[in-house]
NUMIBA-890150 format. One record per atom (N, C-alpha, C): residue in three letters; y, x, z. Coordinates in pm, whole numbers, plus 50000, padded with zeros to 5 digits. Each point is the difference from the previous one (the first is absolute). Example, Ala and Ser with C-alpha at 12.3 -4.5 7.8 and 13.67 -1.06 7.14 Angstrom:
# NUMIBA-890150
ALA494315131950780 ALA501194991150000 ALA501205009050000 SER501054996549928 SER501195008250006 SER501094992350073 
END
This chain:
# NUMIBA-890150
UNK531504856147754 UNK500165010450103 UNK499005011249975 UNK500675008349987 UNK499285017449991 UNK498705001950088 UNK499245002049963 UNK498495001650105 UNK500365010550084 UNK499265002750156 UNK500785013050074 UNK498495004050063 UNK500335013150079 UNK498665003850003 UNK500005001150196 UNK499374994950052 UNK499114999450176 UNK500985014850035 UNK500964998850094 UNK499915012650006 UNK500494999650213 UNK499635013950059 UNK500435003050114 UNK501044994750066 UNK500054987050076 UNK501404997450089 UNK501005010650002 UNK499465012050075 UNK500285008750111 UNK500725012149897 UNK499495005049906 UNK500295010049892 UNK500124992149880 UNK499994988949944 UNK500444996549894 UNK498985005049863 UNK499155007550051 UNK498805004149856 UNK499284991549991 UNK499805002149900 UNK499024989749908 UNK498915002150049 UNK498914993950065 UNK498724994750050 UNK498805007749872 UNK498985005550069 UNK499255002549859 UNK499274989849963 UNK499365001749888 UNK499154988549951 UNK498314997950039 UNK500004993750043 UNK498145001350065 UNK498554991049952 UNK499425007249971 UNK498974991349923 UNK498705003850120 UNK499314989650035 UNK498795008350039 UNK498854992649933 UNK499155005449983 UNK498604998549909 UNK499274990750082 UNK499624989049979 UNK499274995150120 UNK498354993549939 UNK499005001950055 UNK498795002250001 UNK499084991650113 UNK499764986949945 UNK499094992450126 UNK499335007250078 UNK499634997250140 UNK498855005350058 UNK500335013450038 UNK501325003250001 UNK500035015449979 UNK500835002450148 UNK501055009550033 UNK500585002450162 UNK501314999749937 UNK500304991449869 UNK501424998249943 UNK501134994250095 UNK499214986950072 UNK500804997050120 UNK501035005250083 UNK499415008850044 UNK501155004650104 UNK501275005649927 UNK499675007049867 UNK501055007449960 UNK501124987149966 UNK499684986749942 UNK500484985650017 UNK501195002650111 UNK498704998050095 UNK500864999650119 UNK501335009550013 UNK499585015750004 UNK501165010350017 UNK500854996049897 UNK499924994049930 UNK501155002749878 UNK501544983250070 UNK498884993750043 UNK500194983250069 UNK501035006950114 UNK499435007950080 UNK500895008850127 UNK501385006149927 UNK499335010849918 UNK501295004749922 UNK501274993449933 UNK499684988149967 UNK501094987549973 UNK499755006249836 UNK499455004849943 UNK500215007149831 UNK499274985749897 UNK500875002549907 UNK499944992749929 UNK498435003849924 UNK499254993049934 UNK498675005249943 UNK499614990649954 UNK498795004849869 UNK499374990249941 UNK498535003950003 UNK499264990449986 UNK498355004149990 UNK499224998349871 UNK499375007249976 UNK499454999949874 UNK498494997050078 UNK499044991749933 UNK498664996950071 UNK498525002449913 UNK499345009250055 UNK498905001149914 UNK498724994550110 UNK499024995749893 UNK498824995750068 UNK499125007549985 UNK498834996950109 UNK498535014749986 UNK499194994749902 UNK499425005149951 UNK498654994249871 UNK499174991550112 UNK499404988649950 UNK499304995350077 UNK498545002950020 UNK499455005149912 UNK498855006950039 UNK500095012950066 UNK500725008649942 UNK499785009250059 UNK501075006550199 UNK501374990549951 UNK500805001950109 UNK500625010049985 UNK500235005449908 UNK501015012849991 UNK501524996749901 UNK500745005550010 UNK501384999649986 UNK499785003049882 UNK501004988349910 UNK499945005849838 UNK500335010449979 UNK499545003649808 UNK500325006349975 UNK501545006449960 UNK500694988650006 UNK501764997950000 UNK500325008550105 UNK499355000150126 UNK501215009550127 UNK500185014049926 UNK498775002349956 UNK500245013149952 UNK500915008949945 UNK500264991049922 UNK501234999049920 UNK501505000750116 UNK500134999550084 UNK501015000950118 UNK499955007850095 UNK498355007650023 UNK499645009750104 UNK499005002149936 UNK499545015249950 UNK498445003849994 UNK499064998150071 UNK500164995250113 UNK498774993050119 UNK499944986749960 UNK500444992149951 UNK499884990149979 UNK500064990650116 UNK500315002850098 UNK500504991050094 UNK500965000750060 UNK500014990850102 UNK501024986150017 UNK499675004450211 UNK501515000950060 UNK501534999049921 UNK499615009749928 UNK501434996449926 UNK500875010449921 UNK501564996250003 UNK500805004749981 UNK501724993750001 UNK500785011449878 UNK500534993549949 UNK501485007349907 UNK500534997450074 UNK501225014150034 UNK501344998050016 UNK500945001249915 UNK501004991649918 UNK500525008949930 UNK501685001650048 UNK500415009349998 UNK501775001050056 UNK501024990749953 UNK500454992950070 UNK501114991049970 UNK500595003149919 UNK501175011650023 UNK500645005249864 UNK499155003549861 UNK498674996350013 UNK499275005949870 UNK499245013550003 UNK499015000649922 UNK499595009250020 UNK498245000950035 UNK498905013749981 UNK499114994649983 UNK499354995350123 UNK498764989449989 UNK499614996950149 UNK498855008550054 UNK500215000050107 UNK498895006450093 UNK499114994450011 UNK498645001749954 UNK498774992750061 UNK499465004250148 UNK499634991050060 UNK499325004250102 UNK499044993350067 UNK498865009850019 UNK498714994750073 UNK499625004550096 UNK498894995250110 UNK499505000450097 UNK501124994050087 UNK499464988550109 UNK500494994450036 UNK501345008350153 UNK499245011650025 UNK500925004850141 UNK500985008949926 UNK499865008849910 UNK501255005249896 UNK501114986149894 UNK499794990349971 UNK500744990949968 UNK500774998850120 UNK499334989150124 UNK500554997950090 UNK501145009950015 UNK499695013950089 UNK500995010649983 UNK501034998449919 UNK499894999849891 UNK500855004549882 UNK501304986049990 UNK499254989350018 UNK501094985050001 UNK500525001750127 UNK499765004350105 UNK500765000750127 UNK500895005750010 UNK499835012649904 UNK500725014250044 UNK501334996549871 UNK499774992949907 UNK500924999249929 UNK500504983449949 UNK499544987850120 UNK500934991949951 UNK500674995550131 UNK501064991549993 UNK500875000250126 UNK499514993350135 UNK499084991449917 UNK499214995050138 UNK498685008650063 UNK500125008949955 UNK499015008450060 UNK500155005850116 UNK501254998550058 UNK500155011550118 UNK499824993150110 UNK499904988650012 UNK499294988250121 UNK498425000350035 UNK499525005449875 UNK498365001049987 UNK499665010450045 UNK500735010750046 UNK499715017450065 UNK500495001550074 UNK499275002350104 UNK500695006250123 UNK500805014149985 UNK501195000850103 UNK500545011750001 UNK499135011750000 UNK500285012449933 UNK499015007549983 UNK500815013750105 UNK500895000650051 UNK500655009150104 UNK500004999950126 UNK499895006750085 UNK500394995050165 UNK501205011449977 UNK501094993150090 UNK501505000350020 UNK500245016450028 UNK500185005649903 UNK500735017150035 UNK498775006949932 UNK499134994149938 UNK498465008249977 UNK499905000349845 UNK501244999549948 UNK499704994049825 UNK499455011649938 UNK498875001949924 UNK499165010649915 UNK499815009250082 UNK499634998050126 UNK498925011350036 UNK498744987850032 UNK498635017349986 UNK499154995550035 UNK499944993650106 UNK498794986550015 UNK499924991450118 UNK501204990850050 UNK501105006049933 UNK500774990550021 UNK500084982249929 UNK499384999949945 UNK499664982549967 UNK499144987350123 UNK500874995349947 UNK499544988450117 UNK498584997449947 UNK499664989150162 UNK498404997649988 UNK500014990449932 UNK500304991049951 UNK500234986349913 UNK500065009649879 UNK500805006849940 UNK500615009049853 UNK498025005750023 UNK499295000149999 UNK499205011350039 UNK498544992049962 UNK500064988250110 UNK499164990649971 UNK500224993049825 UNK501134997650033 UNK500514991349827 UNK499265013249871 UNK500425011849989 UNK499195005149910 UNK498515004649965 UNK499544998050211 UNK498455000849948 UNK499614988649962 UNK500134986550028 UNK499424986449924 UNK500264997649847 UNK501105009649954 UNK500084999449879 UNK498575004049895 UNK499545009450065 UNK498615004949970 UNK499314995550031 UNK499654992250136 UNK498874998250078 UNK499354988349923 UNK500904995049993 UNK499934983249914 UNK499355000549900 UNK499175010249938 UNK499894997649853 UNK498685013450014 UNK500595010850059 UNK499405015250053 UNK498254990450038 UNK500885001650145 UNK498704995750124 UNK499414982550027 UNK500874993349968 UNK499094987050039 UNK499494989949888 UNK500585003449858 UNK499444994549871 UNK498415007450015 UNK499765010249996 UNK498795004149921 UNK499364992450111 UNK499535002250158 UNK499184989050030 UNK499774987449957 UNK501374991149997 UNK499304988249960 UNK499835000749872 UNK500215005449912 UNK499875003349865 UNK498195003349982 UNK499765007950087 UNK498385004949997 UNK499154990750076 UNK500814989150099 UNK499214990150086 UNK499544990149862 UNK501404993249914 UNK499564995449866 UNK499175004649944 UNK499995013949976 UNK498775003049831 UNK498544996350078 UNK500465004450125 UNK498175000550048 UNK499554984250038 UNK500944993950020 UNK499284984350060 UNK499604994549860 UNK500315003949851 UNK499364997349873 UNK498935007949992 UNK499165007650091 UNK498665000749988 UNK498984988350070 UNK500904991350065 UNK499424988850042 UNK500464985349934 UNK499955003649891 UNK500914988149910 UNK498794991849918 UNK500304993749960 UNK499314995749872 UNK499945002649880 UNK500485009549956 UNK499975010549902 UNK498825006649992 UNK499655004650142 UNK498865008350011 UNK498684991149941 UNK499305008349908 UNK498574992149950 UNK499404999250138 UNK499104988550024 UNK499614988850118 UNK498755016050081 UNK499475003249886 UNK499005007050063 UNK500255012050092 UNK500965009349964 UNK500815014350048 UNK500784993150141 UNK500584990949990 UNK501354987650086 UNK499335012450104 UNK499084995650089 UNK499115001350135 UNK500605012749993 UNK499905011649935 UNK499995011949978 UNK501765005950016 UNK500844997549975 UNK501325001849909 UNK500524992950171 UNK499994990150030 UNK499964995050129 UNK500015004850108 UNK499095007050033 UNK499395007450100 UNK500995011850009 UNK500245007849876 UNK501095011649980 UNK501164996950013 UNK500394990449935 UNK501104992850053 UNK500694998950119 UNK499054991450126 UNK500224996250131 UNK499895014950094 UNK499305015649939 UNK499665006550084 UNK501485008149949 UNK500494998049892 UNK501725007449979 UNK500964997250061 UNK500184987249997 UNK500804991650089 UNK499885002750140 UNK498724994750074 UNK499505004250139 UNK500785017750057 UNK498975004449911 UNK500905019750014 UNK500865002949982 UNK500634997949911 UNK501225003849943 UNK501284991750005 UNK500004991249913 UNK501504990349995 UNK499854993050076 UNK499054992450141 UNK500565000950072 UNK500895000250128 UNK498995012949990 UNK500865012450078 UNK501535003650067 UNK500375003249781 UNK501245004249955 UNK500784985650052 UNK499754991349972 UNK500554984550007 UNK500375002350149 UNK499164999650091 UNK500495002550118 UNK501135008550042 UNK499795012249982 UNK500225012050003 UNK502484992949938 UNK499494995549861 UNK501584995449955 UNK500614992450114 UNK499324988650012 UNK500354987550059 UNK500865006950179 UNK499165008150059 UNK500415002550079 UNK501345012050008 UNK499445009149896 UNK501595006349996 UNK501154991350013 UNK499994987149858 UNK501134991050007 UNK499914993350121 UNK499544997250088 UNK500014993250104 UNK501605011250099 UNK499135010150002 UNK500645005350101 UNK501625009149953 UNK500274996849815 UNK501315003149969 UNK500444987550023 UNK499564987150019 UNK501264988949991 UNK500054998550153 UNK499275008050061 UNK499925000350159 UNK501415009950062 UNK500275008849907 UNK500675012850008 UNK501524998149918 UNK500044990649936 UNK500824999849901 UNK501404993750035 UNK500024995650133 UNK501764996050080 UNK500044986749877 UNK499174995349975 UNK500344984249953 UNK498924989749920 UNK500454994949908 UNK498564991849978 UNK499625001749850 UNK500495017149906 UNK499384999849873 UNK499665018450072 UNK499525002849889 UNK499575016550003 UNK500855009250040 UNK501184998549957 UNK501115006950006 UNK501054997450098 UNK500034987750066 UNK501164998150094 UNK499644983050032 UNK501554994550021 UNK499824989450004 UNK500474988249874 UNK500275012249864 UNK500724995249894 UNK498674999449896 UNK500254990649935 UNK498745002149873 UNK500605014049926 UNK498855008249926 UNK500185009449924 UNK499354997049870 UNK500275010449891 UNK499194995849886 UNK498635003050052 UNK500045009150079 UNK498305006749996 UNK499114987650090 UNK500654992150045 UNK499504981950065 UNK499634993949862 UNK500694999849899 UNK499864993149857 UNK498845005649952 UNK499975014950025 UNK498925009349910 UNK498694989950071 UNK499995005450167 UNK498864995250032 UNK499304989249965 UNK500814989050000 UNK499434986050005 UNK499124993749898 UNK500085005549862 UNK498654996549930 UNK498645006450089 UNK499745010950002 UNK498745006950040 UNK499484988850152 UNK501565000650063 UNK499204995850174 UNK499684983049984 UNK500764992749916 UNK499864981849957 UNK499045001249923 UNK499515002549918 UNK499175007249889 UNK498634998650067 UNK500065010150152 UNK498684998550044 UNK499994996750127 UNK500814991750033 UNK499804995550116 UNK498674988849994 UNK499464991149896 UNK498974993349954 UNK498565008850026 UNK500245010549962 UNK498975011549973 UNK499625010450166 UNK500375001150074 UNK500035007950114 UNK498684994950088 UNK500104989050032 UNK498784996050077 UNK498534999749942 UNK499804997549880 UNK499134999649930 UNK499565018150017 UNK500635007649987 UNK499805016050031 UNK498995003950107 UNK499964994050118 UNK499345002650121 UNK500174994450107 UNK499805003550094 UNK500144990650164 UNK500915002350043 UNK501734998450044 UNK501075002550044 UNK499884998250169 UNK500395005750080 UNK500444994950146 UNK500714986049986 UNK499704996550036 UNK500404984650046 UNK499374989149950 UNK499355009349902 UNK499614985949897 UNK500515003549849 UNK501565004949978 UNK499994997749893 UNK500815013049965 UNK501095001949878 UNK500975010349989 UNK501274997450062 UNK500124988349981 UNK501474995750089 UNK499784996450153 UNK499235000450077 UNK499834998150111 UNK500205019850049 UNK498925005149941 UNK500325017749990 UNK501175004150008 UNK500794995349904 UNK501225005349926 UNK501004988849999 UNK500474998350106 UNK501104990250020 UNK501254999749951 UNK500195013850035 UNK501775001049936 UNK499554998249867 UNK499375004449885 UNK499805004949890 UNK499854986649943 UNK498934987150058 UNK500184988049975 UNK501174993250001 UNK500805004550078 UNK501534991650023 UNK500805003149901 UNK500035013049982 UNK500855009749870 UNK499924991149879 UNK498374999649982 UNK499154993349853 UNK501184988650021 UNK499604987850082 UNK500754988150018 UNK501125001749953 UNK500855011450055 UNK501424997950012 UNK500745003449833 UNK499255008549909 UNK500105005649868 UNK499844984649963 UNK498974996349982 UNK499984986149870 UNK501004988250099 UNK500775004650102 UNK500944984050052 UNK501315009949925 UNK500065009349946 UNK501255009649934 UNK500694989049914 UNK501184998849981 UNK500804992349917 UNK499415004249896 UNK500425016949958 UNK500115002949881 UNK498495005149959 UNK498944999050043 UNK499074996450003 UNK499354988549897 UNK500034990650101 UNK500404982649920 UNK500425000649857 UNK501235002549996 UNK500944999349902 UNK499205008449883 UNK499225010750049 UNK498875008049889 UNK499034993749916 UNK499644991250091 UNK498724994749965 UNK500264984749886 UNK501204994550073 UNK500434991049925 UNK500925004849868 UNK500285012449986 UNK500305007149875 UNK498685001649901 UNK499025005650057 UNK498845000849922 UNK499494981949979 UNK499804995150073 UNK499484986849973 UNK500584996249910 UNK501445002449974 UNK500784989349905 UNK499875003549810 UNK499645019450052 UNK500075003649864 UNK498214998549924 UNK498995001350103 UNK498825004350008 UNK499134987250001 UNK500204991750031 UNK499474983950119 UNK499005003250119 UNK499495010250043 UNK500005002050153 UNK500055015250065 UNK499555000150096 UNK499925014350056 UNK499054999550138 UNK499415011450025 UNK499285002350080 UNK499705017250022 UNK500425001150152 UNK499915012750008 UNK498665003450004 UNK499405010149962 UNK498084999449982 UNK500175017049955 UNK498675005750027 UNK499225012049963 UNK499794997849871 
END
């Protein structure tokens, strides 16, 4: 029997071909996930970090001049060359907007009689494209900078300076991140407060729920250690935002991510 190629129920085209680059330790996950939502067929290619140093071989390079991970080929069913694509909120975009299961993952972007004028987009269509950014924009570099700086209190540091490197450390954090930490936590508090259901956008999961969920699982470990929260802790503070966290890793297709990476990888752990 003739080999045949994955293609669209609905239109009968051929499915493109999907590779994504995958990179331990890295925010490869979720894109797992979106692709798991999308129903698309895909394969993973897996690179590991150097162990001394923790950086992404020199192989990604060879697939993206940044050398990191994600990354995804698309290439067109009917043939033809593939699209690379990086950064995780422009991929997302790009697999939504062009495979068939994507249109479950976006909210309507019209209110009824208002199509292409200004302001006319719904508040869900509105929210869904600022998290596309935000996710990666605004709440990576904090915990991203909460990481580099808690390795001035590491054991890395020669024993004598530690005291020193320490002190700068706890007074960045304290001032600054956080601050900002607060400052996030409560915005999201009060969009899933605003949001007519129980993800960002409504009451439907969106991709930009997928985007989030490395960064907010990621550091949900990490938040209290930051400073003194009301109540005691970050999830006592930030209730809805704790429930959200919960409700992302009880996600089917979620699950189904992790046990994709486990099977190709032998474990996984969402981490900074």
């Amino acid at each position: 029997m003739a080999a045949t190629t994955p293609s669209d129920a609905a239109g009968d085209k051929p499915l493109p071909k999907i590779k994504l680059y995958w990179l331990e330790r890295s925010r490869s996950q979720r894109i797992v996930w979106l692709l798991e939502e999308l129903g698309a067929p895909y394969e993973l290619e897996v690179f590991h970090r150097d162990k001394q140093t923790m950086l992404a071989p020199a192989e990604l390079e060879k697939v993206h001049p940044l050398g990191k991970s994600p990354v995804v080929s698309v290439t067109p069913g009917g043939g033809g060359d593939a699209v690379v694509l990086a950064e995780s909120g422009f991929m997302t975009q790009y697999l939504c907007e062009h495979l068939p299961g994507g249109g479950r993952l976006m909210p309507a972007r019209w209110k009824e009689g208002r199509e292409g004028e200004v302001g006319g987009e719904t508040e869900a269509w509105l929210r869904y494209q600022y998290y596309l950014h935000y996710a990666e924009g605004s709440l990576m570099p904090i915990l991203v900078m909460a990481l580099v700086i808690s390795r001035l209190k590491s054991s890395q540091v020669p024993f004598l300076v530690r005291p020193i490197t320490s002190a700068a450390a706890n007074a960045i954090v304290s001032n600054f991140i956080f601050p900002n930490a607060q400052k996030h936590l409560r915005m999201l508090e009060g969009q899933l407060a605003t949001s007519g259901g129980r993800y960002l956008c409504g009451d439907s999961l969106t991709a930009v729920d997928i985007l989030m969920s490395f960064p907010l699982i990621a550091a949900k470990g990490r938040w209290d250690s930051m400073g003194r929260w009301e109540g005691g802790s970050w999830a006592k503070a930030h209730p809805r935002v704790a429930e959200y966290v919960e409700r992302l890793e009880k996600e089917e297709g979620y699950r189904r991510s992790v046990e994709k990476i486990e099977a190709v990888d032998g474990s996984f752990s969402a981490t900074l």
